[in-house]
C-alpha positions as a Markdown table, in Angstrom:
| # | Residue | x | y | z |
|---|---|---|---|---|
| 1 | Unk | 32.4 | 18.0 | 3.0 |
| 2 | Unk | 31.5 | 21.6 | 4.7 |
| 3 | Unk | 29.2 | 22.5 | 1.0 |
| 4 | Unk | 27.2 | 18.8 | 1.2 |
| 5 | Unk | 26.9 | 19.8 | 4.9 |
| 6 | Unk | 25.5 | 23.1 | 4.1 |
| 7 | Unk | 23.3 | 21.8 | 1.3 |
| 8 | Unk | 21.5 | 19.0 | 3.5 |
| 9 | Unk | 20.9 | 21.5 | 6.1 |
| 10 | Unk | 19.3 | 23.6 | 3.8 |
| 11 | Unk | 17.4 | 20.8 | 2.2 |
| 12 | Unk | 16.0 | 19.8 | 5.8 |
| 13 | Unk | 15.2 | 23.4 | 7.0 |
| 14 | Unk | 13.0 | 23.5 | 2.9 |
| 15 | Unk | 11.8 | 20.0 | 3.6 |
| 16 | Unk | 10.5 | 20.6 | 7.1 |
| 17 | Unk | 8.9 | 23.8 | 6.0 |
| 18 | Unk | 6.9 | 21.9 | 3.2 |
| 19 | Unk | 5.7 | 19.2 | 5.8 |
| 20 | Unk | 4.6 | 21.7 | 8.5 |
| 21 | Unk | 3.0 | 24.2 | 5.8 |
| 22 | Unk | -1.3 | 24.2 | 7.1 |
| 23 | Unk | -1.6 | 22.9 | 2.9 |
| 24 | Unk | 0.6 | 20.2 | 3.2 |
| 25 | Unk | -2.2 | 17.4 | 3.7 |
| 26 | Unk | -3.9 | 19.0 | 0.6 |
| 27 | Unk | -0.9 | 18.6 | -1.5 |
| 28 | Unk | -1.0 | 15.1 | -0.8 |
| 29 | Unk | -3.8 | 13.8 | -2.3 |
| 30 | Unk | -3.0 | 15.6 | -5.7 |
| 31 | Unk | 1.2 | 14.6 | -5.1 |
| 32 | Unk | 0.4 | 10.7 | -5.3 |
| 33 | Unk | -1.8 | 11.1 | -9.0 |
| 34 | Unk | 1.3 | 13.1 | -10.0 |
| 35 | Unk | 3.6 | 11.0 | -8.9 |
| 36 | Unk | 2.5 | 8.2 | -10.3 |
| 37 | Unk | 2.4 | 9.7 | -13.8 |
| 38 | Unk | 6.0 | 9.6 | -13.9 |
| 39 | Unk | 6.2 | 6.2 | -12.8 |
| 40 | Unk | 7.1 | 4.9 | -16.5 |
| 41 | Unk | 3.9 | 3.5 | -18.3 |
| 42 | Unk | 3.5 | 6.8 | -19.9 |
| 43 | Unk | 7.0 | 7.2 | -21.1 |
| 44 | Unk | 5.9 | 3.3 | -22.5 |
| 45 | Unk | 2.8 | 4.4 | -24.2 |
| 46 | Unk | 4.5 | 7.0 | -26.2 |
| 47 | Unk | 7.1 | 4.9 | -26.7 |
| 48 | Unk | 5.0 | 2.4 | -28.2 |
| 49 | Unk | 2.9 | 4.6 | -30.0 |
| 50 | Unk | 5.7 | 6.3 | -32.4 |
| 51 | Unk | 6.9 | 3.0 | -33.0 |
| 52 | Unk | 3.1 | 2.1 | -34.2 |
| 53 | Unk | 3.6 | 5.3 | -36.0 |
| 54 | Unk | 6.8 | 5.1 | -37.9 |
| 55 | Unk | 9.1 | 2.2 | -36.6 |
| 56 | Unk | 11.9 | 2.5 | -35.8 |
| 57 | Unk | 12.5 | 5.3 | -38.6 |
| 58 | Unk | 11.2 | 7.6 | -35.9 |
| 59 | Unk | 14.1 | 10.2 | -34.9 |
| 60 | Unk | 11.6 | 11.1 | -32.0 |
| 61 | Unk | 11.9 | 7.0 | -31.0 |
| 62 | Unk | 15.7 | 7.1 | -31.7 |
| 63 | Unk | 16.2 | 9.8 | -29.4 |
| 64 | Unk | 14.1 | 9.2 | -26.6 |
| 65 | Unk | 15.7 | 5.3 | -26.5 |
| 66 | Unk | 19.0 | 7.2 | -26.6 |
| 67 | Unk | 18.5 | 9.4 | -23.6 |
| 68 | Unk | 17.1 | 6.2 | -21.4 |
| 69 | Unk | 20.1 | 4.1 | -22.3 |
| 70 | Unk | 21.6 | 7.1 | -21.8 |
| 71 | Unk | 20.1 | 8.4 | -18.4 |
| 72 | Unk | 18.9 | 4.9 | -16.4 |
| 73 | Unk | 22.2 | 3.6 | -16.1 |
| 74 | Unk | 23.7 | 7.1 | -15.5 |
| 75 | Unk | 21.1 | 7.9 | -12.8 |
| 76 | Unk | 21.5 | 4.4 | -11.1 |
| 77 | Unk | 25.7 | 4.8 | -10.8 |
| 78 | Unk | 24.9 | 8.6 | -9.1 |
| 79 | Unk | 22.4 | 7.1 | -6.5 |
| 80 | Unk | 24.4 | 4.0 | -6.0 |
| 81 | Unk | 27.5 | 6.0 | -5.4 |
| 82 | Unk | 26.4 | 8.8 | -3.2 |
| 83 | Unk | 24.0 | 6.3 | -1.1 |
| 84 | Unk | 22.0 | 9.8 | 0.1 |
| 85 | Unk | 19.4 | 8.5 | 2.3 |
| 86 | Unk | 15.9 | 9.1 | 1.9 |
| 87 | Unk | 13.9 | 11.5 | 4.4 |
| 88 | Unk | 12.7 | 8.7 | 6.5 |
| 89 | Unk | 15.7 | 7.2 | 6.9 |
| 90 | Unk | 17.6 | 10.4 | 7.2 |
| 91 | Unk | 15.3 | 12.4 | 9.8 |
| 92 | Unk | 13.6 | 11.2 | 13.1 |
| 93 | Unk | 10.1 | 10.9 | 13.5 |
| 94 | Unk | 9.0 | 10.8 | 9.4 |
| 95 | Unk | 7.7 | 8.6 | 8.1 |
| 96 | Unk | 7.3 | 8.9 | 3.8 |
| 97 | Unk | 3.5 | 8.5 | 2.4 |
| 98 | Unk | 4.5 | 6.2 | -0.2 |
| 99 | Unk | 6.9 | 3.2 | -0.4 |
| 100 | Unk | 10.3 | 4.1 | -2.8 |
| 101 | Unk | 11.5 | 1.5 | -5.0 |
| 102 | Unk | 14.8 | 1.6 | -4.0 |
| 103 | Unk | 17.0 | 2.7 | -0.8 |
| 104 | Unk | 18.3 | 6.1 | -1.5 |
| 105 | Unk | 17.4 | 9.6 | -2.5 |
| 106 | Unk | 19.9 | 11.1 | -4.9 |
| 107 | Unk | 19.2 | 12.0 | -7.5 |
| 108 | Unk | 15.4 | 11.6 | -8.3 |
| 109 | Unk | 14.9 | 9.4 | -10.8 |
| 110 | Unk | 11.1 | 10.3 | -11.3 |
| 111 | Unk | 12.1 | 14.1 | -11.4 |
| 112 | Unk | 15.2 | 13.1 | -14.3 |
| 113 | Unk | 13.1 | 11.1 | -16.4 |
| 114 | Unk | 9.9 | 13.6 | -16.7 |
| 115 | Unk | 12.6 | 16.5 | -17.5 |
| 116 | Unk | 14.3 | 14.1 | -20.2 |
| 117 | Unk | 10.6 | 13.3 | -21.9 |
| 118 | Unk | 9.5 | 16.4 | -22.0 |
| 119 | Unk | 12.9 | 18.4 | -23.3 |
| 120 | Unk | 13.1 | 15.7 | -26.5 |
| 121 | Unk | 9.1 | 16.0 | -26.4 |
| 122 | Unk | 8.9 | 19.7 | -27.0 |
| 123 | Unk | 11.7 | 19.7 | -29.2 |
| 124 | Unk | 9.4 | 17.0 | -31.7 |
| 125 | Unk | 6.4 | 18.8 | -30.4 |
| 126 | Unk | 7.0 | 22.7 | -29.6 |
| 127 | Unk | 3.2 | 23.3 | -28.1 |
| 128 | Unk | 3.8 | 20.6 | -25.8 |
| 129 | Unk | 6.8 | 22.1 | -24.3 |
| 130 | Unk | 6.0 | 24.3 | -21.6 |
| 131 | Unk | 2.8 | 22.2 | -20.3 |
| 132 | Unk | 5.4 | 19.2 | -20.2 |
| 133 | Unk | 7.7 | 20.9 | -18.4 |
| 134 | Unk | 5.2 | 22.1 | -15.9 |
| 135 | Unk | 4.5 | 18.9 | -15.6 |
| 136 | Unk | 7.9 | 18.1 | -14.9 |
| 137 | Unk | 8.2 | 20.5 | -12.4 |
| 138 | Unk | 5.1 | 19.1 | -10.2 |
| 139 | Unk | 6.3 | 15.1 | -10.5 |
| 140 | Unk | 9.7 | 16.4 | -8.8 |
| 141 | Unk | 7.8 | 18.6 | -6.2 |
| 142 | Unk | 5.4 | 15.4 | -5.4 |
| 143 | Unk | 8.1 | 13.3 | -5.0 |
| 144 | Unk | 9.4 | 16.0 | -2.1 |
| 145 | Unk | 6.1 | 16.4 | -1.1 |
| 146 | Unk | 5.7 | 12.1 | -0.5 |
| 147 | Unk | 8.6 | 12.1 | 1.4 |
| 148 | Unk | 10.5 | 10.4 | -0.3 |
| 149 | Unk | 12.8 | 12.9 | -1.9 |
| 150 | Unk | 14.3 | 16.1 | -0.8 |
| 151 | Unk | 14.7 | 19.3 | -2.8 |
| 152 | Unk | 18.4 | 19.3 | -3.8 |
| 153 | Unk | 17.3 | 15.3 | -5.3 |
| 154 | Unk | 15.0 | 16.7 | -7.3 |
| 155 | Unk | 16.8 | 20.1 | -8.5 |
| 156 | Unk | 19.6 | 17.5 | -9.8 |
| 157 | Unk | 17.5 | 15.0 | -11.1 |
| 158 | Unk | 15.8 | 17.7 | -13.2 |
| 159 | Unk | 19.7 | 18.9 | -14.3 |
| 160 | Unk | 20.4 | 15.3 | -15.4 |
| 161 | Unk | 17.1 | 14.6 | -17.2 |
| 162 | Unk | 17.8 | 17.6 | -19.2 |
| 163 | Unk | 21.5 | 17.6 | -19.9 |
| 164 | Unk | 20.8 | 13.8 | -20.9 |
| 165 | Unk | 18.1 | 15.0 | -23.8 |
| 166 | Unk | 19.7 | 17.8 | -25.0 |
| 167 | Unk | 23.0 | 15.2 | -25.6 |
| 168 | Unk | 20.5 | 12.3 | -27.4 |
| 169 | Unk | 19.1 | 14.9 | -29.3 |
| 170 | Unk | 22.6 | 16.5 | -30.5 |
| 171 | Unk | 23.7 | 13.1 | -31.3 |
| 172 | Unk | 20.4 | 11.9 | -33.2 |
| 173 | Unk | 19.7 | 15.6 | -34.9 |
| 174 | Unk | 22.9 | 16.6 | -36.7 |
């Protein structure tokens, strides 16, 4: 119990620091564009579009439908069993700049997904890797920066996301 204390302390001292940097109204307007990329219609699109490709033949379709069977249902039992709450809930005074679809904070789900795409992306598509997982990087940090996540939800999320592709893609590429 003393480490979670210590961890949301530190996650409120990072989190208050981000709010009250002079850049943080800045950040804003580019945070909700980002944000909403990682919303899911992408993840759709390319979804769609290696099926048009190949079918279901398509090891990159196999494994990216792995990792969400995989990952959604994983993701939802960790938030629905630590019940974190969200920064508006959590801290007096805030209020987040965009609605979250559900009640808590922990892990991000935005921030697990984009990590999950891009890993099994840049393994199918190595030059895509490292602008995908910038990418990555910024949906979690907009998510923190919306208020509606705080740092540690993101760090995990992006631990999750990961450890869920590199699992599809060990089961799918043997």
């Amino acid at each position: 119990m003393k480490l979670i204390n210590s961890l949301h302390k530190y996650d409120v001292f990072m989190f208050t620091r981000l709010m009250n940097a002079s850049f943080y109204r800045y950040l804003t307007l580019l945070a909700r564009y980002i944000s909403k990329t990682g919303d899911g219609l992408l993840y759709l699109g390319l979804a769609a579009s290696l099926y048009w490709q190949d079918g279901l033949d398509s090891l990159f379709l196999q494994t990216l439908l792995l990792a969400f069977l995989i990952e959604r249902p994983l993701y939802f039992v960790l938030k629905n069993s630590f019940k974190r709450n969200r920064p508006e809930v959590a801290l007096n005074n805030f209020t987040s700049l965009v609605t979250p679809s559900d009640q808590f904070s922990f892990p991000s789900g935005h921030t697990s997904a984009a990590f999950m795409v891009a890993a099994i992306t840049g393994y199918f598509v190595p030059v895509l890797l490292l602008p995908l997982l910038i990418w990555s990087v910024l949906v979690g940090f907009s998510r923190v920066v919306l208020g509606v996540h705080f740092p540690t939800d993101t760090l995990v999320g992006m631990i999750l996301g990961t450890s869920v592709a590199l699992y599809s893609l060990n089961q799918i590429i043997v």
